[in-house]
Steps between C-alpha positions, in 0.01 A plus 500: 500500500481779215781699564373906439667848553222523761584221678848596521384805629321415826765186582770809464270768714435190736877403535625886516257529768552154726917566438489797696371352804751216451747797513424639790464154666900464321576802644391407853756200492772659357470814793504217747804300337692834469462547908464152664748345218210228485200364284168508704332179280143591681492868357211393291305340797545843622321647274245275567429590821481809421220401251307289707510817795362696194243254461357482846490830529307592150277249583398459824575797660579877240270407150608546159499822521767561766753260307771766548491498869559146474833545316697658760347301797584171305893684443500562868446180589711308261736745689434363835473174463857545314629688818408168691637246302828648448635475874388135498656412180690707336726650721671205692645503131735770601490458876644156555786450255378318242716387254282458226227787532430422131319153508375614875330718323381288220368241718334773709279673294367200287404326798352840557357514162328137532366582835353793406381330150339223659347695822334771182315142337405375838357823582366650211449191275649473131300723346585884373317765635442865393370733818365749230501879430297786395705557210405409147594286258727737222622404158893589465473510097320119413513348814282517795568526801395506908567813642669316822775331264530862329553686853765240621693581153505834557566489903814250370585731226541790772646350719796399234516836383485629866815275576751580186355839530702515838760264391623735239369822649240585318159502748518971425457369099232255632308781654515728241355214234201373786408884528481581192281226399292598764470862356469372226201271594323792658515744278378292189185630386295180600572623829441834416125441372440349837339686789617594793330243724657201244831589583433560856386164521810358281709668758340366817444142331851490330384493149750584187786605593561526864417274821186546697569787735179486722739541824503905324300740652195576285622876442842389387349268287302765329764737457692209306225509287545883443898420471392283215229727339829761512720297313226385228472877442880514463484225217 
């Protein structure tokens, strides 16, 4: 392999990008350790689940283009099924007085982790599967990439900055930084050679810089539209 500043571009972007997932998964454990005072070995089959929920749903049941819906649906339920196995296994760790709660633990969750492991191949086969999106592939500087991978970097990359934004008391900084990049998208004059209907539609749809906010009346959508046209003026 020919070794190229290229090269060590996109294996850096790629990295950057698949490390901050790993953080947030590192993050998960850690929040767990901190309150439990124990390692959960089957966080990643977690996440798993989670995935395959995403799956089913994007595929058989919402389309590509409603892969957001899936996200939180697929959260919720790694949430319940979490809320049932914890009773059963995790807390006669603190309920019956045992002495070492550490390798109870241990044992627990990677017999958890190889059942759920094994039941994922029996079920779904060895094979990786991608439910698929509406969004496109980008290029981040010389590498391209799928939009899916590029909205879970981001969604991770909030949700970090959402955490030690609380942890050190910063979420009124956060605000101030998310709307002004909003402003900031709106009143840039691509958006400002656009008509009126275009950004009606990004509004309703969730284009640029702001989620889809069809549940909106239609009026209040159009005066946003006016709020913006006010605020280009004020450029």
């Amino acid at each position: 392999m020919i070794f190229t500043p290229e090269l060590f571009a996109q294996t850096l972007i790629a990295g950057v990008m698949i490390g901050v997932i790993y953080a947030l998964m590192a993050l998960g454990i850690t929040f767990i350790y901190s309150i439990v005072k124990m390692i959960n070995w089957a966080m990643g089959e977690f996440y798993m689940i989670g995935s395959f929920v995403q799956y089913v749903l994007v595929v058989f049941w919402l389309g590509p283009d409603l892969w957001w819906v899936a996200v939180p649906l697929a959260a919720l339920t790694v949430f319940v099924v979490g809320a049932l196995i914890e009773p059963i296994l995790i807390k006669p760790m603190f309920v019956q007085g045992i002495e070492r709660k550490d390798d109870y633990a241990t044992v627990i969750t990677i017999a958890l982790l190889l059942l759920l492991r094994n039941l994922a191949t029996a079920l779904g086969g060895p094979y990786q599967r991608n439910p698929g999106s509406n969004l496109p592939t980008v290029m981040i500087g010389p590498l391209p990439e799928s939009g899916a991978r590029l909205a879970a970097f981001l969604c991770a990359l909030l949700a970090l900055a959402l955490f030690y934004a609380a942890h050190f008391q910063l979420v009124p900084v956060l605000v101030i930084v998310v709307g002004l990049a909003a402003v900031q998208y709106w009143t840039s004059d691509k958006v400002a050679k656009e008509t009126d209907g275009e950004i009606f539609w990004k509004i309703t749809n969730g284009r640029g810089a702001m989620p889809p906010w069809k549940h909106l009346p239609e009026k209040e959508r159009w005066e946003l539209v006016n709020y913006i046209r006010t605020l280009q003026k004020k450029k």
